[in-house]
DSSP file (Angstrom, degrees, kcal/mol; ACC not computed):
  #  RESIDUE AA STRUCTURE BP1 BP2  ACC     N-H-->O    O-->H-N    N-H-->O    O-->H-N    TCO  KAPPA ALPHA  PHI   PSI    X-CA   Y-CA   Z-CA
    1    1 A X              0   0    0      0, 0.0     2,-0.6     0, 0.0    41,-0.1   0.000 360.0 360.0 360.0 142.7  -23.2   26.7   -9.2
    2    2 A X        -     0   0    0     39,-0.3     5,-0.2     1,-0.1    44,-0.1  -0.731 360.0-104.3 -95.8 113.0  -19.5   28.4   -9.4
    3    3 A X     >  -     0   0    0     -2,-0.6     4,-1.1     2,-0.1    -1,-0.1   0.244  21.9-124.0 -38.3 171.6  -19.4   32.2  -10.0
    4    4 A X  H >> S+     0   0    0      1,-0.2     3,-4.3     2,-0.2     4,-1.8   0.928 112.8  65.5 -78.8 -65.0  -18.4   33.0  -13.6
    5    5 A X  H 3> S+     0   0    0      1,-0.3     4,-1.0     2,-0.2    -1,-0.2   0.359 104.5  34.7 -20.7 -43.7  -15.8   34.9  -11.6
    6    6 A X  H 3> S+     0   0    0      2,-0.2     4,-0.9     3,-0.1    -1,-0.3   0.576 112.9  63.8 -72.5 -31.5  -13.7   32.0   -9.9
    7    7 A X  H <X S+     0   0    0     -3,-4.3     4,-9.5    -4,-1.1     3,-0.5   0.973 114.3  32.5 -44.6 -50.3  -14.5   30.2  -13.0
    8    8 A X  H  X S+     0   0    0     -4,-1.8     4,-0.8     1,-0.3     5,-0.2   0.885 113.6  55.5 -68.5 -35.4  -12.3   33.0  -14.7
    9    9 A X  H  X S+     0   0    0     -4,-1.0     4,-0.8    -5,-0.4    -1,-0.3   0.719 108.9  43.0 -65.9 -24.6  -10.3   33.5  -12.5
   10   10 A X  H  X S+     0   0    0     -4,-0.9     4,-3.8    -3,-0.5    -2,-0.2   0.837 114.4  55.4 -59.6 -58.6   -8.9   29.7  -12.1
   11   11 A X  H  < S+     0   0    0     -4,-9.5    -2,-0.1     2,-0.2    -3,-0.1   0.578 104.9  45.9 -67.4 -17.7   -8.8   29.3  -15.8
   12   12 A X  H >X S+     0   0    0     -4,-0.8     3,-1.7    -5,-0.4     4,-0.6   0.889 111.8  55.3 -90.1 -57.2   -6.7   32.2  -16.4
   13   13 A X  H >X S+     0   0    0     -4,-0.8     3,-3.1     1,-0.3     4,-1.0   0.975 117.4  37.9 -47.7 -62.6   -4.2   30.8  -13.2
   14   14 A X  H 3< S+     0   0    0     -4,-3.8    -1,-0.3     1,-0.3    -2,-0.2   0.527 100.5  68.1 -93.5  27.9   -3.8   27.2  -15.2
   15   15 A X  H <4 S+     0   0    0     -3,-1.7    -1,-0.3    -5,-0.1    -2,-0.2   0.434  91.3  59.3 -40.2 -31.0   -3.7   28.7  -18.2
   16   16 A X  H << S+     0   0    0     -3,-3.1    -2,-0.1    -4,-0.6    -3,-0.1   0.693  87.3 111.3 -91.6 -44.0   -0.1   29.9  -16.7
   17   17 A X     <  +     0   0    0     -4,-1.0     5,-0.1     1,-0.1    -3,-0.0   0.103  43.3 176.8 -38.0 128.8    0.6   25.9  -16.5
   18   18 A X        +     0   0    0      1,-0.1    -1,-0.1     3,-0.1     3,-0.1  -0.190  65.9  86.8-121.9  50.9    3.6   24.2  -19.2
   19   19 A X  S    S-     0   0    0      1,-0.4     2,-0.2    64,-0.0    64,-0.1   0.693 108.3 -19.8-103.4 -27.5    3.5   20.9  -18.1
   20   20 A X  S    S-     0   0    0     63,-0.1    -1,-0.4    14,-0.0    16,-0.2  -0.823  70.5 -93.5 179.0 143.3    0.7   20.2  -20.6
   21   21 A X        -     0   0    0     14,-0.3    16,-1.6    -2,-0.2     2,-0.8  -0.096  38.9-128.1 -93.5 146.3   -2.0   21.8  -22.6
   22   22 A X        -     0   0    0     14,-0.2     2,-0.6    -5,-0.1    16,-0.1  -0.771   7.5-142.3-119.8 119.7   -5.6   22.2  -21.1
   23   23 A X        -     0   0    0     -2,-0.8    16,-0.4    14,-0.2     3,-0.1  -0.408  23.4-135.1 -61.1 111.2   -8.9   21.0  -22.9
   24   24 A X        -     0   0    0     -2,-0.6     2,-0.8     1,-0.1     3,-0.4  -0.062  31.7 -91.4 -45.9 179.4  -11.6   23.4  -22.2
   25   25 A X  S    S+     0   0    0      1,-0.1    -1,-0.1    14,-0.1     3,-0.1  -0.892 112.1   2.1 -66.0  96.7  -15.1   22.0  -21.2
   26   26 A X  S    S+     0   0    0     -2,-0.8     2,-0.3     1,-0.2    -1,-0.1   0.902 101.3 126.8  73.4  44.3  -16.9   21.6  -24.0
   27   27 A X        -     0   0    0     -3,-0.4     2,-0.6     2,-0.0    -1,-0.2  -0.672  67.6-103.9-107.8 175.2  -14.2   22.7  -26.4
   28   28 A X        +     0   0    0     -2,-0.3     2,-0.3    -3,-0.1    -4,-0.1  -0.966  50.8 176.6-103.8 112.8  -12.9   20.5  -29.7
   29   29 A X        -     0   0    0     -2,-0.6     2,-0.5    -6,-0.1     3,-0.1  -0.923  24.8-163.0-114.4 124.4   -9.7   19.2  -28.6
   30   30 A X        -     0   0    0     -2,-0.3    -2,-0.0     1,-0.1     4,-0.0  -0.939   3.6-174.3-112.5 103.5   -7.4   16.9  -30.4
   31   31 A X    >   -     0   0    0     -2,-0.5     3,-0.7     2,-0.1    -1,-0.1   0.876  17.3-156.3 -36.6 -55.1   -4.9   15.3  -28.1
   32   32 A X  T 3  S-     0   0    0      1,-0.3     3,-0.1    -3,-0.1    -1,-0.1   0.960  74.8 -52.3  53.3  43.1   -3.2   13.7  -31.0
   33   33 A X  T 3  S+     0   0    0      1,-0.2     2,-0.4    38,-0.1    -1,-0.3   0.513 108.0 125.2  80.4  10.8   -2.1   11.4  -28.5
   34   34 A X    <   -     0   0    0     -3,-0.7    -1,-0.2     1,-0.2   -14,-0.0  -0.755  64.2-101.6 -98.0 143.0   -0.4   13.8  -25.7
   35   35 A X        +     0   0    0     -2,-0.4    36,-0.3    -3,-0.1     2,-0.3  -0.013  51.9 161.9 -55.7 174.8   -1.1   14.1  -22.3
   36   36 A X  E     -A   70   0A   0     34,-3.7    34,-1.9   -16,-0.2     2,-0.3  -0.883  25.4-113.0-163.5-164.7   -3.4   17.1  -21.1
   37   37 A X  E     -A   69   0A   0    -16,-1.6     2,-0.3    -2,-0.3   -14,-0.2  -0.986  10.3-167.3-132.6 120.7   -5.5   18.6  -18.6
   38   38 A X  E     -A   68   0A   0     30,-8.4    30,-1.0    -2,-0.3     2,-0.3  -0.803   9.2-155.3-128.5-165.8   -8.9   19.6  -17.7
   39   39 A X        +     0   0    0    -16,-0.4     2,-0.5    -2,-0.3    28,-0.2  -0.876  20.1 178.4-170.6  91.9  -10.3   21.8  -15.0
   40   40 A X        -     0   0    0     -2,-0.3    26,-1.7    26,-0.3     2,-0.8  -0.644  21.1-156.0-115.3 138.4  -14.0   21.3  -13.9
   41   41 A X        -     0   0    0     -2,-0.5   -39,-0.3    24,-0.2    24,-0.1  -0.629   5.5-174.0-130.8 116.2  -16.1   22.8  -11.4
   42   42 A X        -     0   0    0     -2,-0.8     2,-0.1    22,-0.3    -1,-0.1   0.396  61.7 -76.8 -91.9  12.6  -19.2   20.6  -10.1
   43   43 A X        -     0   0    0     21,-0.3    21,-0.5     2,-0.0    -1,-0.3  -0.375  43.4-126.6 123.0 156.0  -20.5   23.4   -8.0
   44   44 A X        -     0   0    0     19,-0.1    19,-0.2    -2,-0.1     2,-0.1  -0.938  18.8-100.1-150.1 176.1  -20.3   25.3   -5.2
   45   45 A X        -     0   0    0     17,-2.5     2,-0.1    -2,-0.2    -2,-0.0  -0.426  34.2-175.4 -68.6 152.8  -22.1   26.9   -1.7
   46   46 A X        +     0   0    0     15,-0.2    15,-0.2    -2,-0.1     2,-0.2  -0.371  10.0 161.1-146.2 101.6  -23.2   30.3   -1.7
   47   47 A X        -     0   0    0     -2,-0.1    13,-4.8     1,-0.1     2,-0.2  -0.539  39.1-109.2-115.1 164.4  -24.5   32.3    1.0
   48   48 A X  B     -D   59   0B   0     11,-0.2     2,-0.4    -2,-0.2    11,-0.2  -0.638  41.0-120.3 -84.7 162.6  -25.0   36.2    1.9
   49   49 A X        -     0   0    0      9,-1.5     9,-0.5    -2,-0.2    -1,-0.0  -0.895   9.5-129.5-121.1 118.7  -22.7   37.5    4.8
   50   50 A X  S    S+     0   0    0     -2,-0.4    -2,-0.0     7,-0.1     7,-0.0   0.622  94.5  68.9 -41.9 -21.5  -24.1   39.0    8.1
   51   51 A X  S    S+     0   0    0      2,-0.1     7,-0.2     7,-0.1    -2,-0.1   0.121  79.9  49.7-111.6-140.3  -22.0   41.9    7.6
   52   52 A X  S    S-     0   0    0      5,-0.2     2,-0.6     1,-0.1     5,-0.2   0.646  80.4 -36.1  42.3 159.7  -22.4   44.6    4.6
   53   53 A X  B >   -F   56   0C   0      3,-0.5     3,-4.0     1,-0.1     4,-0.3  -0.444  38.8-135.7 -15.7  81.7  -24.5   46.8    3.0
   54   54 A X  T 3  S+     0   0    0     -2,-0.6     3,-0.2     1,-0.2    -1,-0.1   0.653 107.3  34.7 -64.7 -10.5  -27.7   46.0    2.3
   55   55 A X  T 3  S+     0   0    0      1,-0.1    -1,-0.2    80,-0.0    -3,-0.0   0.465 135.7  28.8 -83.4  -3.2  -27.6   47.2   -1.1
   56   56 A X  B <  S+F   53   0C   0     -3,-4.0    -3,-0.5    79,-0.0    -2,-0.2  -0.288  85.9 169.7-141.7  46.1  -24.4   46.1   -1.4
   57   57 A X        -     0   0    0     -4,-0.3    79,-1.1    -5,-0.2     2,-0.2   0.028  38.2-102.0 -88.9-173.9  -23.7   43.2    0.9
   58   58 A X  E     - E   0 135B   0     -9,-0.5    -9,-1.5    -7,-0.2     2,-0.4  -0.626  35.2-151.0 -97.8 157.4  -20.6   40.7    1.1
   59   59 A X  E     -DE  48 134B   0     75,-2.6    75,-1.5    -2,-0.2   -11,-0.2  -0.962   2.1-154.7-119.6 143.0  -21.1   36.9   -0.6
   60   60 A X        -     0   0    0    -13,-4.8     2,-0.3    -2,-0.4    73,-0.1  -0.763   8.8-174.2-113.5 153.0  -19.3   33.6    0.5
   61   61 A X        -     0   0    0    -15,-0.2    71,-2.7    -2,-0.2     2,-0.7  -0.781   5.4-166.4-133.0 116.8  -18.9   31.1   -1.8
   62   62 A X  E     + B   0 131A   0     -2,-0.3   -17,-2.5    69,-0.2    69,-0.2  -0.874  29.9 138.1 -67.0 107.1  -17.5   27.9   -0.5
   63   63 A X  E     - B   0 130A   0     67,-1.8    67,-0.8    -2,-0.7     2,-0.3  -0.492  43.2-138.6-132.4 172.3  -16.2   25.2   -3.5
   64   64 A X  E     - B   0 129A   0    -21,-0.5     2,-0.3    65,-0.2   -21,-0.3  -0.882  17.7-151.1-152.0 154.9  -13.9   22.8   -4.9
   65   65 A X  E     - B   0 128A   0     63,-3.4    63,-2.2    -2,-0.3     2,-0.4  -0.839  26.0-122.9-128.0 156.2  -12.7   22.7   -8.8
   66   66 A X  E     - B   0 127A   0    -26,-1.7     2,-1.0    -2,-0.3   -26,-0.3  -0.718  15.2-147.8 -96.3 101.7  -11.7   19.3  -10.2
   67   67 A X  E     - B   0 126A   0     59,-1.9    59,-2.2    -2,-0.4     2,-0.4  -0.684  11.3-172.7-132.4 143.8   -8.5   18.3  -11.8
   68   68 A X  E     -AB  38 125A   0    -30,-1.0   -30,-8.4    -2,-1.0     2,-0.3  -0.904   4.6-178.7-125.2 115.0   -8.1   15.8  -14.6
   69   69 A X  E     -AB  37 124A   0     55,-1.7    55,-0.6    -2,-0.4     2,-0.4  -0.839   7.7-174.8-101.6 156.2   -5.0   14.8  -15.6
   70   70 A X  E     +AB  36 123A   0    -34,-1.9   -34,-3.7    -2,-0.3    53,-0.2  -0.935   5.4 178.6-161.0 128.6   -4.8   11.9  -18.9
   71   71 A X  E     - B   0 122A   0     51,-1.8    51,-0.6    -2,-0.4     2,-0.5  -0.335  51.3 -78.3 -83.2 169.1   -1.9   10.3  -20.3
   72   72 A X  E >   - B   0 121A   0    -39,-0.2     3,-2.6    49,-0.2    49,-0.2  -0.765  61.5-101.3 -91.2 138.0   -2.1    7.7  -23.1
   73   73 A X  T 3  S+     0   0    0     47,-0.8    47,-0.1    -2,-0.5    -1,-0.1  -0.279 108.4  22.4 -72.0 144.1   -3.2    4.5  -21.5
   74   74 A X  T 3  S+     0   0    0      2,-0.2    -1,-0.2     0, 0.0     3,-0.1   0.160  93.9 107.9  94.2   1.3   -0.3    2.0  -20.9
   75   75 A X  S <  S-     0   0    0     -3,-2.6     3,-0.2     1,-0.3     4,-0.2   0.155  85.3-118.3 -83.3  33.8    2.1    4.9  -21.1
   76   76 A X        -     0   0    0      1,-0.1    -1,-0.3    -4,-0.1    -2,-0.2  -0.333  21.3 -87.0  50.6-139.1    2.7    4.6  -17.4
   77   77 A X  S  > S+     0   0    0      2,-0.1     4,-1.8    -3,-0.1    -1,-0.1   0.508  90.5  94.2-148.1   6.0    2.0    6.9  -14.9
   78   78 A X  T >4 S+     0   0    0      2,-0.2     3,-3.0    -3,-0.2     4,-0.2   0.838  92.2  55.8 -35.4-102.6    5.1    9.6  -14.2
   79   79 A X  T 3> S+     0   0    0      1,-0.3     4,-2.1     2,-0.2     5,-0.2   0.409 106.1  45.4 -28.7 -48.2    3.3   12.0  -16.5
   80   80 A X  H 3> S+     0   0    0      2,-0.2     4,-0.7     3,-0.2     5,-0.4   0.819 114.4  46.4 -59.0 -38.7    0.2   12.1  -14.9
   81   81 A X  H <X S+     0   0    0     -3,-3.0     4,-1.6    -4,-1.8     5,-0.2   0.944 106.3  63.3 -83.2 -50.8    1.5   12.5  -11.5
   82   82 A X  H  > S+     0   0    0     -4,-0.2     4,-2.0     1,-0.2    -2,-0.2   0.701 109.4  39.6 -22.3 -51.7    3.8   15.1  -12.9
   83   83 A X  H  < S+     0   0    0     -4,-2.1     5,-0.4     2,-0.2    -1,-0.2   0.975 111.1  48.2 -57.6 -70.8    0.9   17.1  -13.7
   84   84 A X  H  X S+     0   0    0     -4,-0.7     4,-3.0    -5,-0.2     5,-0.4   0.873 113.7  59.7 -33.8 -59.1   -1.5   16.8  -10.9
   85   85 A X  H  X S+     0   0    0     -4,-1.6     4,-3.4    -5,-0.4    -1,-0.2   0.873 111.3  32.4  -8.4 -82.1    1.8   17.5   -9.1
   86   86 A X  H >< S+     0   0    0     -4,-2.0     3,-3.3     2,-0.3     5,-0.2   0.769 118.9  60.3 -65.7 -96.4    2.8   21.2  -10.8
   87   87 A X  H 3> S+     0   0    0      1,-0.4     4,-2.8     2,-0.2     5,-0.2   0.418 108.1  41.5 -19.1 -64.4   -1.2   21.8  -10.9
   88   88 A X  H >X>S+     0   0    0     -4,-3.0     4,-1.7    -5,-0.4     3,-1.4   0.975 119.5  43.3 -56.4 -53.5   -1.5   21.5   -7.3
   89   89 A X  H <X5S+     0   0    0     -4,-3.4     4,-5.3    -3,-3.3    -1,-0.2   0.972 109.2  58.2 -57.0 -60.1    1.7   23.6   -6.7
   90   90 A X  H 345S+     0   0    0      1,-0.1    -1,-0.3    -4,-0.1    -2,-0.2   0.879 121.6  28.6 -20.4 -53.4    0.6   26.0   -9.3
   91   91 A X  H <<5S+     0   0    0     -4,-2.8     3,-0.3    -3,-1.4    -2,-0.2   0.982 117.2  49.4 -78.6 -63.4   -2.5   26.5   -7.1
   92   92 A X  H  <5S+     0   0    0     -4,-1.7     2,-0.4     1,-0.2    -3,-0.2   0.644 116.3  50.4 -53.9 -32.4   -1.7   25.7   -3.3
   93   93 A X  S  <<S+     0   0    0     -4,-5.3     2,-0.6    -5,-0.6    -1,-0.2  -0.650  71.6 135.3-108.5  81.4    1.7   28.5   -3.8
   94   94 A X        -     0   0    0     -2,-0.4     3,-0.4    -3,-0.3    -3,-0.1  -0.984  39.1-167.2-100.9 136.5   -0.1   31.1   -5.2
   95   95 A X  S    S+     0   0    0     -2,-0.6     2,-0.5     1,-0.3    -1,-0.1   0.892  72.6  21.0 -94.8 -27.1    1.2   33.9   -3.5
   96   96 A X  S    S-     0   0    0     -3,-0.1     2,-0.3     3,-0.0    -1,-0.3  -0.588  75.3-169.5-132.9  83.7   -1.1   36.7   -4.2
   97   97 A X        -     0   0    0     -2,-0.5     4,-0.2    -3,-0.4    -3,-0.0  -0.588  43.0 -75.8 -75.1 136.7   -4.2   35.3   -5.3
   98   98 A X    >   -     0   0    0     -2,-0.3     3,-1.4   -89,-0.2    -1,-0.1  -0.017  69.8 -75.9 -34.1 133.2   -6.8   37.9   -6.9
   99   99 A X  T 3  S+     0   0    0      1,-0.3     2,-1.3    -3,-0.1    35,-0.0   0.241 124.6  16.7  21.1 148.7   -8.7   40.2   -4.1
  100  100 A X  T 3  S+     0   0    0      1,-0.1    33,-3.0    32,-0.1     2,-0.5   0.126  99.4 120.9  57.8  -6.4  -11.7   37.5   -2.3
  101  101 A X  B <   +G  132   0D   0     -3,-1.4     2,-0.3    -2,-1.3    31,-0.2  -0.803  37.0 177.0 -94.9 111.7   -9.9   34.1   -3.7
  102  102 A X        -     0   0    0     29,-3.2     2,-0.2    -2,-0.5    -2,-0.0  -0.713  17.4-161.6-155.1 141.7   -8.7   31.5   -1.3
  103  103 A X        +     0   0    0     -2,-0.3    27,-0.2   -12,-0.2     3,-0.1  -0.100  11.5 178.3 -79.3 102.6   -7.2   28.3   -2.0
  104  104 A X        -     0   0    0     25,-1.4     2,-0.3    -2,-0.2    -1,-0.2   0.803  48.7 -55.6 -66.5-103.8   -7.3   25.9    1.0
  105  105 A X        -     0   0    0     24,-0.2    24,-3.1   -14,-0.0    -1,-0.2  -0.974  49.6 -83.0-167.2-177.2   -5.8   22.7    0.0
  106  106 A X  E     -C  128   0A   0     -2,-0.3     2,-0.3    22,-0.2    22,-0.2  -0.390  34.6-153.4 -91.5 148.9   -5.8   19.4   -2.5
  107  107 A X  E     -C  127   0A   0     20,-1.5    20,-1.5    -2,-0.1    -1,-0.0  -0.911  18.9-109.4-117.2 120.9   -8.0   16.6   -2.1
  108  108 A X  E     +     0   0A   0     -2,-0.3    18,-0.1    18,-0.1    20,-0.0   0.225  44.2 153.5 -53.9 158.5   -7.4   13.2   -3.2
  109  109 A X  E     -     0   0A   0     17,-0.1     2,-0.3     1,-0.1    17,-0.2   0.255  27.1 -42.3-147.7 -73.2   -9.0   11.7   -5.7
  110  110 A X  E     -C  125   0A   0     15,-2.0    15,-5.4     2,-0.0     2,-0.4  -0.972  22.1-165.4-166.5 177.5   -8.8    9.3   -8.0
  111  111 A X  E     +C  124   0A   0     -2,-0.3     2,-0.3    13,-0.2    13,-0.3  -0.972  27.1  79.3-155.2 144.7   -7.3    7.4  -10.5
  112  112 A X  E    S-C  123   0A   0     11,-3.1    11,-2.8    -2,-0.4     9,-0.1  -0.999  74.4 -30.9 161.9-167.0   -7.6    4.6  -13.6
  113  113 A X  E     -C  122   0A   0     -2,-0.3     2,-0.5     9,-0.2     9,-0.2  -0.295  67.5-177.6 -72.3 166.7   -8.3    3.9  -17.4
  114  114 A X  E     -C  121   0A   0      7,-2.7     7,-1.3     2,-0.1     2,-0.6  -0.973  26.7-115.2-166.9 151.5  -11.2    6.6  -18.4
  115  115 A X  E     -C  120   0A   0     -2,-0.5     2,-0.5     5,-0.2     5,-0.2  -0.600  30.2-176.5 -92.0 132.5  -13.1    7.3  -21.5
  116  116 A X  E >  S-C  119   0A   0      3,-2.3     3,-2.9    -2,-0.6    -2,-0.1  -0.986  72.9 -33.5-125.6 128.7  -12.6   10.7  -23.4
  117  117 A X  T 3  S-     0   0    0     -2,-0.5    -1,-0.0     1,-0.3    -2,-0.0   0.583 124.5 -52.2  23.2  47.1  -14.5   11.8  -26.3
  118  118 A X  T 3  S+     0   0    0      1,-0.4    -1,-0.3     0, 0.0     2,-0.1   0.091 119.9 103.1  80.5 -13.6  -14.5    7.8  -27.2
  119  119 A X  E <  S- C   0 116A   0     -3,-2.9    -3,-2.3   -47,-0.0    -1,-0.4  -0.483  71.0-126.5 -85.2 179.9  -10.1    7.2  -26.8
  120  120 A X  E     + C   0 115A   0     -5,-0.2   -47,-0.8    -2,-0.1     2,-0.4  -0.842  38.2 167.1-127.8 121.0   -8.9    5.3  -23.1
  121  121 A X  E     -BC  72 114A   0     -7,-1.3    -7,-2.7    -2,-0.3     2,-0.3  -0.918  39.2-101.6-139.4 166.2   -6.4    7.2  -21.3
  122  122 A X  E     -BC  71 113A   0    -51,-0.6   -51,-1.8    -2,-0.4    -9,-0.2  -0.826  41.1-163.7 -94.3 145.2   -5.2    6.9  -18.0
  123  123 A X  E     +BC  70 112A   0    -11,-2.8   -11,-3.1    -2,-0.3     2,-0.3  -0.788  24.5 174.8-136.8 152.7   -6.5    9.3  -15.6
  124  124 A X  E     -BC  69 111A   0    -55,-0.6   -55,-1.7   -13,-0.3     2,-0.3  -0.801  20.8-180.0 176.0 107.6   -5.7   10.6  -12.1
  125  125 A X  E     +BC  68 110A   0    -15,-5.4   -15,-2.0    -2,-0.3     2,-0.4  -0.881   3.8 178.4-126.9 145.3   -7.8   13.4  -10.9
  126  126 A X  E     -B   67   0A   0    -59,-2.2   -59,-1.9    -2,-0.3   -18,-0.1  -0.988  22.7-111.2-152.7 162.0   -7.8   15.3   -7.8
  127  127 A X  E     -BC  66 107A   0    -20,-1.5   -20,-1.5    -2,-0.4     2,-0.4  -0.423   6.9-161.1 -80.9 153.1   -9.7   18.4   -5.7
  128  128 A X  E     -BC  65 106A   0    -63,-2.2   -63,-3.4   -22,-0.2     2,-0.2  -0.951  17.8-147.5-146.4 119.9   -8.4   21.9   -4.8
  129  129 A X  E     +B   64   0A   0    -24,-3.1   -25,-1.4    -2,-0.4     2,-0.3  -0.723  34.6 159.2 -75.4 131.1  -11.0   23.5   -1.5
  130  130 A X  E     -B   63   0A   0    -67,-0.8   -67,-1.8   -27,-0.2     2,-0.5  -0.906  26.5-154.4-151.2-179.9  -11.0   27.6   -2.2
  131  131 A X  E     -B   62   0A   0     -2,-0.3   -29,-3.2   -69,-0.2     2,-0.5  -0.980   6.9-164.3-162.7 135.2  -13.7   30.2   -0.9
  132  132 A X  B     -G  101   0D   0    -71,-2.7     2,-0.3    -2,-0.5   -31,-0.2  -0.895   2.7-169.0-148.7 128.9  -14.3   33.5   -2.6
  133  133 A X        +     0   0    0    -33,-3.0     2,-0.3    -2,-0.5   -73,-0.2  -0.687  13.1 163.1-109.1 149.3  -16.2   36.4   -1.2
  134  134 A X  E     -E   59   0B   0    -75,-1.5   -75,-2.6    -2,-0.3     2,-0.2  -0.964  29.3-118.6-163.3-170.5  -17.3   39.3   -3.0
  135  135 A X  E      E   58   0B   0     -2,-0.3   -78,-0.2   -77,-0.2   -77,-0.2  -0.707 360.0 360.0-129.7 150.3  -20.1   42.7   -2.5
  136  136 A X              0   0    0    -79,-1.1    -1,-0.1    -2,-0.2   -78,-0.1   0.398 360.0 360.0 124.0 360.0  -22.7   43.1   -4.6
């Protein structure tokens, strides 16, 4: 499971994004036919740290978050790489990422027609690796 904290912290960074507006997880969004974004996290590692406090010791988390980009299908496929594109950039140059957050690097993933809340868009999703320590 992915601290709420990296959740929040992620969501507030592609929040930042203008290439195209991003559907929450389990929000009501209407595309109304425009490309978007979503931002998932399928879980992560988490261990305690050898080193600290024992009332106060350090925590590792090792992860990946998802991104999902969707065009409307047969609209080609520019837009979608455009996004994944800036997303990844967004992420991978962050220069001063919050205290215990860091972003490793993109992983491919994948790419095709996909179902969304019953429409077909085209889709082209890919991974970003990050690890975030924190006390407590």
């Amino acid at each position: 499971m992915t601290d709420s904290a990296v959740i929040a912290l992620i969501l507030a960074r592609a929040d930042a994004f203008a290439g195209a507006p991003r559907r929450g997880e389990n929000d009501h969004f209407d595309a109304n036919g425009r490309p978007f974004f979503e931002i998932a996290f399928p879980g992560a590692g988490k261990r305690r740290g050898a080193i600290g406090d024992a009332s106060n010791p350090l925590w590792s988390e090792d992860g990946a978050f998802m991104c999902h980009a969707y065009v409307p299908l047969g609209a080609g496929r520019e837009h979608a790489d455009a996004i994944c594109d800036g997303l990844s950039d967004l992420f991978l140059e962050w220069a001063t990422p919050p205290a215990g957050l860091t972003i490793f690097e993109r992983f491919p993933g994948s790419e095709g027609p996909r179902d969304v809340s019953g429409e077909r868009w085209w889709g082209r999703s890919f991974g970003i690796r990050y690890r975030y320590q924190s006390t407590g």
